[in-house]
N, C-alpha and C positions, 0 to 999 in steps of 0.2 A: 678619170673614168670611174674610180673605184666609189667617189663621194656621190657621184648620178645612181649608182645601183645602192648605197646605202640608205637616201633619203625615198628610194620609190617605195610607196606601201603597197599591198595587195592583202590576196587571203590568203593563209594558211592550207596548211593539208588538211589538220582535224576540224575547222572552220569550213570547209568545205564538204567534209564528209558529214557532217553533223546537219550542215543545212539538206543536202542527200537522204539522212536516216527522217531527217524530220519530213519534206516529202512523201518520201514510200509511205509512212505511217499514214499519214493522211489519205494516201492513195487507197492503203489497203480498209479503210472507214469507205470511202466513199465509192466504190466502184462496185463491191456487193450494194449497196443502196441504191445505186441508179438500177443497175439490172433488173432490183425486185422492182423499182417502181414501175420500169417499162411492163412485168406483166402484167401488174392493176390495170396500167392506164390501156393496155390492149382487152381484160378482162370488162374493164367499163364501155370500151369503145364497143366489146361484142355486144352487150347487155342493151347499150343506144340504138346499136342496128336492128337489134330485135325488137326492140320495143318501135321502130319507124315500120318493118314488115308488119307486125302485129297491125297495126294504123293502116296501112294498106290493106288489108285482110278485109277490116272492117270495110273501108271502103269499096274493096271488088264487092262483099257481099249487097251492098245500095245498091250497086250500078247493075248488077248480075242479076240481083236475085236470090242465089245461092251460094253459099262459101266455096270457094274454091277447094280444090280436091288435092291440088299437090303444088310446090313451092313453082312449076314452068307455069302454072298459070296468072301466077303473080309477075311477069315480064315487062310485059304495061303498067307495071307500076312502082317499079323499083327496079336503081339497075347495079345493084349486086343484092346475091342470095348467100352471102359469107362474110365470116366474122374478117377481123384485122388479121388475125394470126391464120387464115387460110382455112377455119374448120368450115365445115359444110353446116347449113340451116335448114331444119328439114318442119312440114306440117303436120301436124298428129293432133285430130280431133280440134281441127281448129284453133289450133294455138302454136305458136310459131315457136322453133326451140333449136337446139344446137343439137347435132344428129348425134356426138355423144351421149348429149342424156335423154335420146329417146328412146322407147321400151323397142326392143326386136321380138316380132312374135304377135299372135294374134289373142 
């Protein structure tokens, strides 16, 4: 019995702890980097919706006549009025934008 337990190899304790430290390390590189990537690629995704509303804007104005006055009248022709991340899109002087950075006030 004793010669079956002395030819099995395996891994160590610091052999193991080591492939462990090397792990985390990596982990702690890569998991800040995906997070920031996710809010580019939601900051791009907002920028793409805008710019499809914007294109519809143009559009209601052919069909209309006149620009549309506020984002419900854009419904017939888009069907969302919001970024990826949930912010609200709002119309101001004809230009479609994200209601943070629209002026409040007249």
């Amino acid at each position: 019995m004793s010669k079956i337990l002395k030819n099995e190899k395996g891994f160590t304790l610091i052999e193991m702890l080591i492939v462990i430290l090397i792990i985390s390390i990596l982990l702690l590189i890569a998991v800040p980097n995906m997070s920031k990537n996710t809010a580019v690629v939601k900051d791009k995704s907002c920028e793409a919706t805008i710019e499809l509303i914007q294109s519809q804007v143009a559009v209601y104005e052919v069909e209309k006549g006149t620009p549309p006055t506020d984002m419900s009248d854009l419904t017939d022709y888009v069907d969302t009025i919001t970024c990826a991340d949930g912010e609200a899109l709002v119309l101001e002087n004809g230009k479609v934008m994200r209601a943070s950075e629209a002026t409040t006030g007249s």
